[in-house]
C-alpha positions in Angstrom: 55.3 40.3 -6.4 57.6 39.7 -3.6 55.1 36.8 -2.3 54.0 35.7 -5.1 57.8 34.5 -5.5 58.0 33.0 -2.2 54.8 31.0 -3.2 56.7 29.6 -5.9 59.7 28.9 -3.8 57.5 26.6 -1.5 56.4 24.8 -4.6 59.8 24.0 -5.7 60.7 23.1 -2.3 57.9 20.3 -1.6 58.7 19.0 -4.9 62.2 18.8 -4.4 61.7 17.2 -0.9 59.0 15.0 -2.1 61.7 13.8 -4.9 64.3 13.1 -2.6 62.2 10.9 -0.2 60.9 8.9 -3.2 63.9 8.2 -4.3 65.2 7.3 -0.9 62.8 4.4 -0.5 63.3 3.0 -3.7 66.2 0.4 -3.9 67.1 -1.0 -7.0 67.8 -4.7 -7.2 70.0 -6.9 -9.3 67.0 -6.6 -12.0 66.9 -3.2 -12.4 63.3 -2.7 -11.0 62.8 -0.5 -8.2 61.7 -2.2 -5.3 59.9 -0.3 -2.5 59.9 -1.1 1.0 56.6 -0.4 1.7 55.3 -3.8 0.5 54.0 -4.7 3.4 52.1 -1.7 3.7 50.6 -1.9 0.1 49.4 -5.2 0.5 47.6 -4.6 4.2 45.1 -2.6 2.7 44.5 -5.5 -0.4 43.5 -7.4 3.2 41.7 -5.0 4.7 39.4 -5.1 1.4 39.1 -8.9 1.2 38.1 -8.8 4.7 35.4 -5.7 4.4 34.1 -7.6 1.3 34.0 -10.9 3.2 32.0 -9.1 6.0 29.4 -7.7 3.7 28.8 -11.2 2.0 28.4 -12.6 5.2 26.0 -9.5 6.5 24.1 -10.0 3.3 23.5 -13.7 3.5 22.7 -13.6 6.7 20.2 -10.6 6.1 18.6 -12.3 3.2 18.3 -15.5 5.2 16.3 -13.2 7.9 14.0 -11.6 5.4 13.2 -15.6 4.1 12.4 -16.6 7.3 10.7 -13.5 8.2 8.2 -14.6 5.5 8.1 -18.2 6.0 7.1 -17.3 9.8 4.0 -14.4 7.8 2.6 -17.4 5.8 2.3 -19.8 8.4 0.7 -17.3 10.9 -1.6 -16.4 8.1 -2.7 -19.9 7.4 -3.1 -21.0 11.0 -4.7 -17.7 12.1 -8.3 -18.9 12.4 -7.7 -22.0 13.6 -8.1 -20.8 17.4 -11.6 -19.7 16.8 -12.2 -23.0 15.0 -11.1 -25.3 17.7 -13.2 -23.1 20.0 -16.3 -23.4 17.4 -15.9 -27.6 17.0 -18.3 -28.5 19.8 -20.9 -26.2 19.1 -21.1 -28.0 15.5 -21.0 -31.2 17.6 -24.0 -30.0 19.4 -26.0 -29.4 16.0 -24.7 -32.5 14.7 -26.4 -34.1 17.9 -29.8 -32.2 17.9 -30.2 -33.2 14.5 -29.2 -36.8 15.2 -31.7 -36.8 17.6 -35.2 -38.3 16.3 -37.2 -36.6 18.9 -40.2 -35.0 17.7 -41.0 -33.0 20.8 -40.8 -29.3 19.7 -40.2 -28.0 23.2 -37.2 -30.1 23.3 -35.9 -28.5 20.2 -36.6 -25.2 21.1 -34.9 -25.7 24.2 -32.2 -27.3 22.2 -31.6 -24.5 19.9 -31.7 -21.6 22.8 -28.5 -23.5 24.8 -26.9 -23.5 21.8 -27.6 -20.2 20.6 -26.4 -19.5 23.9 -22.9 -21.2 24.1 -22.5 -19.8 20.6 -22.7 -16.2 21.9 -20.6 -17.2 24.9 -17.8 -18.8 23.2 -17.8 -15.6 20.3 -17.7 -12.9 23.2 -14.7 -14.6 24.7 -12.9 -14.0 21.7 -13.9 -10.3 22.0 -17.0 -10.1 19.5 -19.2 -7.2 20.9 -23.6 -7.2 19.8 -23.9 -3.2 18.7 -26.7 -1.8 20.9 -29.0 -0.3 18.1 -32.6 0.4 18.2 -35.7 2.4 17.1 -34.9 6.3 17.3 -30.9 6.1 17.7 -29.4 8.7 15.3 -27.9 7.3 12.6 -24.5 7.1 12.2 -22.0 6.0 9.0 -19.2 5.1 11.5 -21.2 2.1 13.1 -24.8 1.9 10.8 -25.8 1.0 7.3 -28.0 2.5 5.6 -30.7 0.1 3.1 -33.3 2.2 2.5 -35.4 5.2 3.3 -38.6 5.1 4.4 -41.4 7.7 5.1 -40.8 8.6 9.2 -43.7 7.4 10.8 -44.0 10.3 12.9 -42.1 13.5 13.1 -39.5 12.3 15.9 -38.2 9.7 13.8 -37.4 11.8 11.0 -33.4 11.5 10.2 -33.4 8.8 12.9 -33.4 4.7 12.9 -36.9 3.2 12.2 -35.8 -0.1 12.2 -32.9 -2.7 12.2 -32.8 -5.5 9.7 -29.5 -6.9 10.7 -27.6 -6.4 13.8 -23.5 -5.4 13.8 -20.8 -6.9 15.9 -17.6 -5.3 16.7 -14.5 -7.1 17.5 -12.5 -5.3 19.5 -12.5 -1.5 18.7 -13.1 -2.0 14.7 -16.6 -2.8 13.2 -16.4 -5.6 12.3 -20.3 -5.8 10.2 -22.2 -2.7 9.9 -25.7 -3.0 11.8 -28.0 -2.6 8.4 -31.0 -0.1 9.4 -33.9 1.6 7.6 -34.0 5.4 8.0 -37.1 7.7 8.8 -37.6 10.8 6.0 
């Protein structure tokens, strides 16, 4: 019991004291209002607030301005993204603009024609990191790089499970597939 009164004593006392330095800032004016002292401080933190909001409208504009450009810069790479390898391709569609210009009838000529500029095709498309998949009779199939059209009969025992043919050849780009090489598999 004995503490429990002291308890209360403290109580009173911190009120008391709390009382007496309220009233000890408060002045009273000609109007009868209580005026405090502490203005000055009251209205520092009204500042401090302006100024936080002020900085986060200005963080946010300037964030959203980011995220606009951000996307204006997306769309413009995504439109313009081919036009490397397009630039590169021009002059071979000159060249077949040319050999079909040309009214030579000689067949050796347009053979030999045809195989330069088969050749600069594959030139120009490996420099831009296209890749021929290396596929041929009795490889084992495999769904990561082949395609499978069709099963045949395996025309003898060794192929069976295995490529029998190739119909269409796949190209890689890079390290990702970028066509499937389409193959016919031995049962």
């Amino acid at each position: 019991m004995n503490d429990q009164n002291k308890t209360s004593e403290k109580k009173v006392d911190e009120q008391n004291a709390t009382a007496e330095s309220c009233s000890e800032d408060a002045t009273f004016g000609p109007d009868s209002e209580p005026k405090l002292e502490n203005d000055k401080a009251e209205s520092e933190p009204e500042e401090e607030v302006v100024d936080y909001q002020e900085k986060y409208l200005r963080l946010y504009a300037e964030f959203d301005n980011f995220r606009k450009r951000t996307m204006r810069e997306r769309v413009d790479l995504i439109r313009t993204a081919s036009q490397d390898v397009i630039v590169t391709m021009l002059p071979l569609l000159d060249d077949f603009t040319r050999a079909k210009d040309n009214g030579n009838d000689d067949i050796q000529a347009m053979k030999e024609g045809m195989a330069l500029i088969h050749t600069k095709l594959e030139s120009t498309l490996s420099s831009k990191g296209l890749k021929l998949m290396e596929v041929k009779s009795g490889d084992d199939f495999n769904v990561d790089f082949h395609e499978a059209i069709t099963n045949i009969p395996a025309p003898s025992p060794k192929l069976k499970g295995k490529i029998v043919d190739v119909v269409e050849n796949g190209y890689i780009l890079g390290d990702k597939v970028l066509r499937y090489a389409k193959v016919v598999i031995g049962e």
